[in-house]
PAGUBA-208622 format. One record per residue (C-alpha): residue number from 0; residue in three letters; x, y, z. Coordinates in Angstrom, 3 decimals. Example, Ala and Ser with C-alpha at 12.3 -4.5 7.8 and 13.67 -1.06 7.14 Angstrom:
<node 0 ALA <12.300 -4.500 7.800>>
<node 1 SER <13.670 -1.060 7.140>>
***
This chain:
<node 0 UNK <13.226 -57.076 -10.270>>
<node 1 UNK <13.604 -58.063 -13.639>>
<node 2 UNK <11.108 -57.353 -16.302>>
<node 3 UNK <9.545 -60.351 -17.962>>
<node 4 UNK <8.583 -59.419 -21.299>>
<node 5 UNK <11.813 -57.479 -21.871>>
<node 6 UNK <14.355 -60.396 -20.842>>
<node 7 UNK <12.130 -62.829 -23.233>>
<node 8 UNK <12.540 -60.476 -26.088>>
<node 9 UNK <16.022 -60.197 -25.402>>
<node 10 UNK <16.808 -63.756 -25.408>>
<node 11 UNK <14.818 -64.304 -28.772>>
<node 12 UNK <16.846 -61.477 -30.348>>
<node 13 UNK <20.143 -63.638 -29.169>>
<node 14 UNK <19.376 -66.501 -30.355>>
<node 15 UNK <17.993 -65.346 -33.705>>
<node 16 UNK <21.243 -63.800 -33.690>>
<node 17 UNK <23.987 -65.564 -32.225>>
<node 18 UNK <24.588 -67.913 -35.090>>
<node 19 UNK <25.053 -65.216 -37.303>>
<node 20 UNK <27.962 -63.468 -34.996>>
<node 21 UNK <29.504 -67.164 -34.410>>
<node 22 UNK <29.626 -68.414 -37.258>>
<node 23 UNK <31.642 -71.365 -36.084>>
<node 24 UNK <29.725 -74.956 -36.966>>
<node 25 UNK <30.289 -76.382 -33.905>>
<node 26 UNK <28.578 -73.852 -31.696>>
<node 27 UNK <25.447 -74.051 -33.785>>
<node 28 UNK <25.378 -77.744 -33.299>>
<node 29 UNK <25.450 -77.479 -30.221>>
<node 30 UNK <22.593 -75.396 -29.852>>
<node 31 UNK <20.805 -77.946 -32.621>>
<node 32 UNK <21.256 -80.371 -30.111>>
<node 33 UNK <20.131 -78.471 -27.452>>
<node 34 UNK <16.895 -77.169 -28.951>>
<node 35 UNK <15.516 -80.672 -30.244>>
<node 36 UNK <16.110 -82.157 -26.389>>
<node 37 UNK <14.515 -78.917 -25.024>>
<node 38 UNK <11.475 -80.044 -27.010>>
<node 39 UNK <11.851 -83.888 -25.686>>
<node 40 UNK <12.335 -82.603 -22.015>>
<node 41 UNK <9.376 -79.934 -21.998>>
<node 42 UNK <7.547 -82.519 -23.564>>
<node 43 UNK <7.722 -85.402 -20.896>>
<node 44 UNK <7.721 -82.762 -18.557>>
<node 45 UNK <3.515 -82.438 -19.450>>
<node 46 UNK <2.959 -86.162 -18.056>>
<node 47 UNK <5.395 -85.838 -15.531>>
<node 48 UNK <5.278 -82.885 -13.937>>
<node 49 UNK <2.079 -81.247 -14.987>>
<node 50 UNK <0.178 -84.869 -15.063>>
<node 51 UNK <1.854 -86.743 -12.409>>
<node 52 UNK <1.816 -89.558 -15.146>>
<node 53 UNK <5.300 -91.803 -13.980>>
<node 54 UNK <5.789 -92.375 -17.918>>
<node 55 UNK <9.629 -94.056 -17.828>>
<node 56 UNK <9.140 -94.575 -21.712>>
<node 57 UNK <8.774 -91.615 -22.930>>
<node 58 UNK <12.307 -91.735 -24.532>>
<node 59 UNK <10.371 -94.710 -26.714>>
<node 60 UNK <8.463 -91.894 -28.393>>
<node 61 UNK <11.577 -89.978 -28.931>>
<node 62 UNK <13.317 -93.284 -30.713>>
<node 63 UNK <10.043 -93.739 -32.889>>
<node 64 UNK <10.529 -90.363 -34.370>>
<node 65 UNK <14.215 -91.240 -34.733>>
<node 66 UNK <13.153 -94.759 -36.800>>
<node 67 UNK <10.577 -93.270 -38.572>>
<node 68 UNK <12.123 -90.689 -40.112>>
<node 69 UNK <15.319 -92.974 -40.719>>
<node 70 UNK <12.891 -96.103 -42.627>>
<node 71 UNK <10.623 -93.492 -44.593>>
<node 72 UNK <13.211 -91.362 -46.497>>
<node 73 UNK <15.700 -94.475 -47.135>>
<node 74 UNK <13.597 -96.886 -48.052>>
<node 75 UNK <9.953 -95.239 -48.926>>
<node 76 UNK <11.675 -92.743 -51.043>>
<node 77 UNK <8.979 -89.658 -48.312>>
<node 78 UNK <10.504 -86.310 -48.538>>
<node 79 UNK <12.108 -85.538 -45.393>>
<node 80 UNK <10.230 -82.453 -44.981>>
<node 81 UNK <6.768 -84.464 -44.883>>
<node 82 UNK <8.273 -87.262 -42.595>>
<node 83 UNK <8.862 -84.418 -39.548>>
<node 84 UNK <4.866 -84.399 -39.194>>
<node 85 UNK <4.534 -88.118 -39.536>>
<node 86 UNK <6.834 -88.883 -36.970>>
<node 87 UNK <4.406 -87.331 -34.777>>
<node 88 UNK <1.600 -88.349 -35.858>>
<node 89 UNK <3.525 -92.578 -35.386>>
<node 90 UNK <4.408 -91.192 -31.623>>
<node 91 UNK <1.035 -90.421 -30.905>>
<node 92 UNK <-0.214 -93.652 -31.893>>
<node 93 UNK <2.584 -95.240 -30.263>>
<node 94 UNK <1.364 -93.072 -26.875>>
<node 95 UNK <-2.314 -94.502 -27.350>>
<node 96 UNK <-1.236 -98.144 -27.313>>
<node 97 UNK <0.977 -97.745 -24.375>>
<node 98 UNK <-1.406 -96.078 -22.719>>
<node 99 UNK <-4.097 -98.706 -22.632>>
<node 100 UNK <-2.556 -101.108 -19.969>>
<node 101 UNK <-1.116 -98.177 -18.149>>
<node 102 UNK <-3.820 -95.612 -17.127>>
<node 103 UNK <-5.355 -97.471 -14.439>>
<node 104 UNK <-2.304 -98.228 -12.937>>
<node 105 UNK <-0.403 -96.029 -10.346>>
<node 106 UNK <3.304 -95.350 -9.101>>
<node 107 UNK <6.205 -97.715 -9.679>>
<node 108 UNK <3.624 -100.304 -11.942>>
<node 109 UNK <3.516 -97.182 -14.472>>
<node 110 UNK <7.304 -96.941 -14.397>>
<node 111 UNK <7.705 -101.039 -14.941>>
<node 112 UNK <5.051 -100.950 -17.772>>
<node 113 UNK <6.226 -97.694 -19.539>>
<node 114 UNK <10.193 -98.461 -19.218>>
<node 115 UNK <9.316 -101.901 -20.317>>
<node 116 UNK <7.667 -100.873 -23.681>>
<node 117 UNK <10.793 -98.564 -24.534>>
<node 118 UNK <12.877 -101.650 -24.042>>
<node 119 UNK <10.426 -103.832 -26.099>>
<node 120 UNK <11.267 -100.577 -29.170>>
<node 121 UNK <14.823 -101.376 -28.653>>
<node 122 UNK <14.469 -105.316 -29.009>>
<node 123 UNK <12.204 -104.471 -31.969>>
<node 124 UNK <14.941 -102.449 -33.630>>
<node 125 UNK <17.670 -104.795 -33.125>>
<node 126 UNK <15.540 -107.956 -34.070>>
<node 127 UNK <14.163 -106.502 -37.684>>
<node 128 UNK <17.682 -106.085 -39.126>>
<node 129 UNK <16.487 -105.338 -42.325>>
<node 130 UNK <13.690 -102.811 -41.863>>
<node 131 UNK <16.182 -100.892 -39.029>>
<node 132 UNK <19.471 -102.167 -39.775>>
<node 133 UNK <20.085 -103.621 -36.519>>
<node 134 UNK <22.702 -102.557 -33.913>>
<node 135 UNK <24.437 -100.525 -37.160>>
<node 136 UNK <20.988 -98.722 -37.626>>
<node 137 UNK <20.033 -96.944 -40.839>>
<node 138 UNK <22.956 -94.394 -42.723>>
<node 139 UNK <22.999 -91.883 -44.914>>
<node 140 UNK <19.163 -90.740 -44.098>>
<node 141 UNK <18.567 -87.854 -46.601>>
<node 142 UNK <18.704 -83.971 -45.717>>
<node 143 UNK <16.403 -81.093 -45.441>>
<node 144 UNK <16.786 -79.473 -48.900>>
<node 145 UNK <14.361 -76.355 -50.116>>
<node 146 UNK <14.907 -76.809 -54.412>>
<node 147 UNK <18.623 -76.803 -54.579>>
<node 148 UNK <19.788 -75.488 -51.832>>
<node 149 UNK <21.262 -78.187 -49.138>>
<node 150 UNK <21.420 -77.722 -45.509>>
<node 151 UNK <23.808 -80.212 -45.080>>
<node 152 UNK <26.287 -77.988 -46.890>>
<node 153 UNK <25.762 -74.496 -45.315>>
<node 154 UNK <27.831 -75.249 -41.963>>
<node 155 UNK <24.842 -76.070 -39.573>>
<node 156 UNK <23.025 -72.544 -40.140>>
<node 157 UNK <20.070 -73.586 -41.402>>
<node 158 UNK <19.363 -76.376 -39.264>>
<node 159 UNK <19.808 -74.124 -36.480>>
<node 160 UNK <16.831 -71.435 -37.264>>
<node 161 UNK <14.793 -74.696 -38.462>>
<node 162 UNK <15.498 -76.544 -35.121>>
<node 163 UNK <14.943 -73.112 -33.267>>
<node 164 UNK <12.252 -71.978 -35.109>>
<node 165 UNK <10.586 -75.640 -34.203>>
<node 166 UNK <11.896 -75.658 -30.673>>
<node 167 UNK <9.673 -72.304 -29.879>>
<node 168 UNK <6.745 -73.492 -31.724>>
<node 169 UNK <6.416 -76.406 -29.231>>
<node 170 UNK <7.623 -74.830 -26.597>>
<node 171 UNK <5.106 -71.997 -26.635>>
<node 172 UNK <2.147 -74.559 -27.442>>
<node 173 UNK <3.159 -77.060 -24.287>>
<node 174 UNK <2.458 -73.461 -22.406>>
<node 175 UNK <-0.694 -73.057 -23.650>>
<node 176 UNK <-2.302 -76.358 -23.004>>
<node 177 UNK <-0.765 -75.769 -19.298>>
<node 178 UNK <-2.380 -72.788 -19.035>>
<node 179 UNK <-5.697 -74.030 -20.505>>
<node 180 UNK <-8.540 -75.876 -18.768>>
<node 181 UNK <-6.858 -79.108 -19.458>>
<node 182 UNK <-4.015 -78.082 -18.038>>
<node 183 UNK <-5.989 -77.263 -14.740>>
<node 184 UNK <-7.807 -80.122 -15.058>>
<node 185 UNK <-4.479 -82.381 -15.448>>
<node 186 UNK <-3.057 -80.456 -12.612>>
<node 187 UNK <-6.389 -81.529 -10.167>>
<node 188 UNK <-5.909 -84.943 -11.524>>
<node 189 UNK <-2.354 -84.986 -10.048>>
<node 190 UNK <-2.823 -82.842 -6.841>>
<node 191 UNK <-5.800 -85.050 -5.784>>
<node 192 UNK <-7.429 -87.466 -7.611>>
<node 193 UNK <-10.406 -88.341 -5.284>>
<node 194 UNK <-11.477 -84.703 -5.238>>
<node 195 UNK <-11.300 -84.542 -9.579>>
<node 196 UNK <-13.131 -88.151 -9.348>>
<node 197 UNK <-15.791 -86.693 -6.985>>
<node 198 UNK <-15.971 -83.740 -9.393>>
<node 199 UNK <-16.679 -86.486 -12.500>>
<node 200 UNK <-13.300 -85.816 -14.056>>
<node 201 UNK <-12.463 -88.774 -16.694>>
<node 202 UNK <-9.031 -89.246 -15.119>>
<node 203 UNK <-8.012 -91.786 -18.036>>
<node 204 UNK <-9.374 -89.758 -20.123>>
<node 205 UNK <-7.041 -86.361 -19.129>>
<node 206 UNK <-4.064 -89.044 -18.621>>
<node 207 UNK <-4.578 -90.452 -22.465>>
<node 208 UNK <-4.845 -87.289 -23.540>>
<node 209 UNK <-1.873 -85.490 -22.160>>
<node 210 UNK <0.303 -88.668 -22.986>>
<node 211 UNK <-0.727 -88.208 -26.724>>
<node 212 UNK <-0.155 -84.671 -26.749>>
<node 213 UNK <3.136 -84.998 -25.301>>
<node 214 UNK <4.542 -87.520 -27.933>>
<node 215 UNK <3.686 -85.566 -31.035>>
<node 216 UNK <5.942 -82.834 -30.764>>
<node 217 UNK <8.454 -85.552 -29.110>>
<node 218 UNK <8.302 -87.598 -32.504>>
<node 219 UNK <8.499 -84.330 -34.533>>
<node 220 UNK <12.389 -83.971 -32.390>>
<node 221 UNK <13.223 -87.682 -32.870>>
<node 222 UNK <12.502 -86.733 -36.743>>
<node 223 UNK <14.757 -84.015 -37.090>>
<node 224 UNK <17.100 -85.438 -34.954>>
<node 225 UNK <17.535 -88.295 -37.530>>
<node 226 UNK <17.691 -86.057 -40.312>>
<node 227 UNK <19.901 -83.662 -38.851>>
<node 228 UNK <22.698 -86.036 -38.161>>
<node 229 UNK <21.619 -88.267 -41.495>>
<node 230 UNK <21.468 -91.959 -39.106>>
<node 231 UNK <19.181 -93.426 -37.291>>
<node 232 UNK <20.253 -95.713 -33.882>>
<node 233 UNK <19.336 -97.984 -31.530>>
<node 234 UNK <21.380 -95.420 -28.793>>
<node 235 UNK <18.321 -93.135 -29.113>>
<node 236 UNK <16.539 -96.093 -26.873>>
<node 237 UNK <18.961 -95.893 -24.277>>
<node 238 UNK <18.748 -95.856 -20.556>>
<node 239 UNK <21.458 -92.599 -20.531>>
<node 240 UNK <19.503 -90.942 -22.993>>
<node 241 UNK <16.053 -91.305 -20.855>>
<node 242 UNK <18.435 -90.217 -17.785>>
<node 243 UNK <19.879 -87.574 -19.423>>
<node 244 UNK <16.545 -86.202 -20.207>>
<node 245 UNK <15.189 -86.400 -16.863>>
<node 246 UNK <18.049 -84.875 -15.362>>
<node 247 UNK <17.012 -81.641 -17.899>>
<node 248 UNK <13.651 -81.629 -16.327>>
<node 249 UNK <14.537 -82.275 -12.467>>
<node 250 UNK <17.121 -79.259 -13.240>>
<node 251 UNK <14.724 -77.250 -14.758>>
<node 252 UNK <11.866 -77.564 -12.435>>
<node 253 UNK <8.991 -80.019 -12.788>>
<node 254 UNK <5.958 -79.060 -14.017>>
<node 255 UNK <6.922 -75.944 -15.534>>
<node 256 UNK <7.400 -76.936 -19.326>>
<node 257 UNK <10.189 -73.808 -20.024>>
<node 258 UNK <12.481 -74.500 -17.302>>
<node 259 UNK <13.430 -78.227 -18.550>>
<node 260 UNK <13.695 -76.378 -21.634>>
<node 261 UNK <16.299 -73.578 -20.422>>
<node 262 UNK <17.826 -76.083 -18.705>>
<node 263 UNK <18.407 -78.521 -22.220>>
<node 264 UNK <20.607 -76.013 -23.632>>
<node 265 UNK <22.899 -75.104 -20.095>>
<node 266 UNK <23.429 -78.821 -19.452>>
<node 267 UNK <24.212 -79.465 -23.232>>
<node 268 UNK <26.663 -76.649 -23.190>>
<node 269 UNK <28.242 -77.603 -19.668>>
<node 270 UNK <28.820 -81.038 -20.808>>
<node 271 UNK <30.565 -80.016 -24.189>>
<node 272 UNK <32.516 -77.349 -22.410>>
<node 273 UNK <33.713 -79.704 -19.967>>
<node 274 UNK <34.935 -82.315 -22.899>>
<node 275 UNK <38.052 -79.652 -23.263>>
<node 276 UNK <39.810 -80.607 -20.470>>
<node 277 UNK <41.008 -83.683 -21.029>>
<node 278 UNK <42.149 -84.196 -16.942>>
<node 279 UNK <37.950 -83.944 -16.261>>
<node 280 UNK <36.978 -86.246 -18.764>>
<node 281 UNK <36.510 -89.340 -16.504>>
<node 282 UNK <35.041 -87.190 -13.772>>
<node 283 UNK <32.615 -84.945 -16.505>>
<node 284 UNK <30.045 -87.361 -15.548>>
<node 285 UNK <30.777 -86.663 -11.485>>
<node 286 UNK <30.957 -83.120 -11.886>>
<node 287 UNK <27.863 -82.845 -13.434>>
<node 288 UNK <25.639 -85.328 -10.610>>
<node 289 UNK <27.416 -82.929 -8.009>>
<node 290 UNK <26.762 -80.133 -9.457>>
<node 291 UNK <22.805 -81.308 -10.127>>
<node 292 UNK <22.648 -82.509 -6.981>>
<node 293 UNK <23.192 -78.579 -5.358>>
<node 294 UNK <20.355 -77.030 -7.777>>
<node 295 UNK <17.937 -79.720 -6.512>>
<node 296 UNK <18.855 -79.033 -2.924>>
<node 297 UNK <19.107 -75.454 -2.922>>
<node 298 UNK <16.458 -75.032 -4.936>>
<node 299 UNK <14.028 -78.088 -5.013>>
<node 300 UNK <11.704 -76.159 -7.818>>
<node 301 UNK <14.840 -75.952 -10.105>>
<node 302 UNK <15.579 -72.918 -12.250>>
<node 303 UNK <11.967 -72.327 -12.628>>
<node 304 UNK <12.151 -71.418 -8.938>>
<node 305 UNK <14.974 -69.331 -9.451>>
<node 306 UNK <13.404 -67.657 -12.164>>
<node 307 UNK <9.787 -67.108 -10.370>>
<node 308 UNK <12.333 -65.398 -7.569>>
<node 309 UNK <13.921 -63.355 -10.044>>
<node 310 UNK <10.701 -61.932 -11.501>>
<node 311 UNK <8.789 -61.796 -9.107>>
<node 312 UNK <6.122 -63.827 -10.240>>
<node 313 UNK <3.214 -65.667 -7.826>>
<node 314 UNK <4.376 -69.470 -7.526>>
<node 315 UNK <1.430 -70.409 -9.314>>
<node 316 UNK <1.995 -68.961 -12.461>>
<node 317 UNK <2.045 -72.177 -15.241>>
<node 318 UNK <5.105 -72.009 -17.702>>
<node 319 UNK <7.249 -70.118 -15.416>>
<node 320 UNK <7.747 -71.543 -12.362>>
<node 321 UNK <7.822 -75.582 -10.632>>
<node 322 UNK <5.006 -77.641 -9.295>>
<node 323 UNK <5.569 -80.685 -7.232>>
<node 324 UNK <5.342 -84.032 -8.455>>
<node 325 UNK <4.161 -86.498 -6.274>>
***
């Protein structure tokens, strides 16, 4: 048995500090990159999993974060600090418009609706050419900066401990409204609905609310995704980003908000690592569906299952291990 507390302190000291042992820029982007769709993936993972919400446009919310950042630093002249929280803040609005015709809808009608709204962002982006820039999107988006000191010019470090440092925040707050009575309540909402209606549970209500709470720290990841690599584009929108996203949670284990997470930065990782060999290039894509494909049917609760084996933890613990979406 492995103890809990002492693996999770472990894995904080490693990270804290593995940029400073490799000191390489490339590594640290990839874990950039990993940490902001950690946040995106534990973040859908509260409607989908925890809320049984079938929300296909969630990757909408992640592309409004992306925009907004990208049109309020170029053209507003808003410090780029500032526009991280205002990206949320535009994603949760964002989440309480699509919500209206969605909530009392059920199963593939929520997928149409939601997946249709990301694709209306897209045709918005492309359309207003000279708010967005179009298909070339919006260049040379200004950099964190604190007084003089640039973190475009330190090789990746600082965006690392500032992507980290706002990976964990989210993270550990997703946890603790899974854990909370909303959570529970969400949970009741999914699991059975007539039983939470009998009980005078405002279903739309819990649904509205988790979808807003899930955007916000969404937006705040499309933000510093934007600012991070200084360009904001219409790719964000895409259908293999929303599938690459959902693969992280499937992997990681539905429901469980840190294992979509944990999983973020080994599929990130596996992916790059397999870009070496140039013979597995045009099969990368294979290897990885295969290899996806043996997690899920192995282990249907993903590698919060394997984790909830490995420490030994009752399968109803929130934040740790899966719970079934239906």
């Amino acid at each position: 048995m492995i103890n809990r507390p002492l693996a999770i302190a472990a894995a904080l000291i490693l990270l804290l500090l593995l940029p400073l042992v490799l000191q390489g820029p490339y590594i640290r982007h990839l874990f950039i990159l990993a940490f902001l769709f950690a946040i995106v993936a534990a973040s859908w993972d509260l409607t989908l999993g925890l809320t049984g919400l079938f929300n296909f446009g969630h990757i909408a919310f992640f592309g409004l974060g992306v925009y907004t950042a990208g049109i309020l630093t170029t053209q507003a002249g808003v410090d780029p600090w500032l526009v991280i929280p205002i990206a949320g803040i535009v994603a949760a609005l964002a989440a309480f418009v699509v919500a209206a015709p969605t909530l009392r809808l059920r199963g593939i009608y929520v997928v149409l609706v939601t997946f249709a709204f990301s694709q209306l962002c897209l045709q918005v982006v492309m359309s207003q050419g000279d708010l967005t820039g179009g298909a070339g999107g919006i260049v040379r988006v200004p950099s964190l900066r604190i007084s003089d000191y640039n973190f475009a010019r330190d090789q990746r470090l600082g965006y690392y401990y500032v992507s980290l440092v706002l990976s964990l925040a989210c993270i550990a707050a997703l946890v603790a409204i899974a854990r909370s009575p909303l959570g529970k309540t969400a949970r009741a909402v999914r699991d059975n609905p007539e039983y939470a209606a009998a009980r005078g549970i405002d279903q739309m209500r819990i649904r509205l609310t988790m979808l807003v709470i899930s955007a916000i720290p969404t937006g705040i990841a499309g933000a510093l995704y934007c600012i991070y690599f200084r360009v904001a584009a219409p790719e964000v929108f895409s259908f293999s980003t929303s599938t690459l996203i959902l693969t992280m949670l499937l992997v990681g284990g539905a429901g469980s908000i840190v294992g979509p997470a944990v999983a973020a930065v080994g599929i990130v990782m596996i992916s790059e690592y397999l870009e070496q060999f140039p013979d597995l290039k045009a099969t990368k894509h294979m290897l990885l569906a295969v290899g996806i494909i043996l997690v899920l049917r192995f282990f249907p609760g993903g590698l919060a299952q394997i984790s909830a084996n490995l420490f030994a933890r009752s399968p109803k613990t929130v934040g740790v291990t899966p719970e079934r979406v239906p």
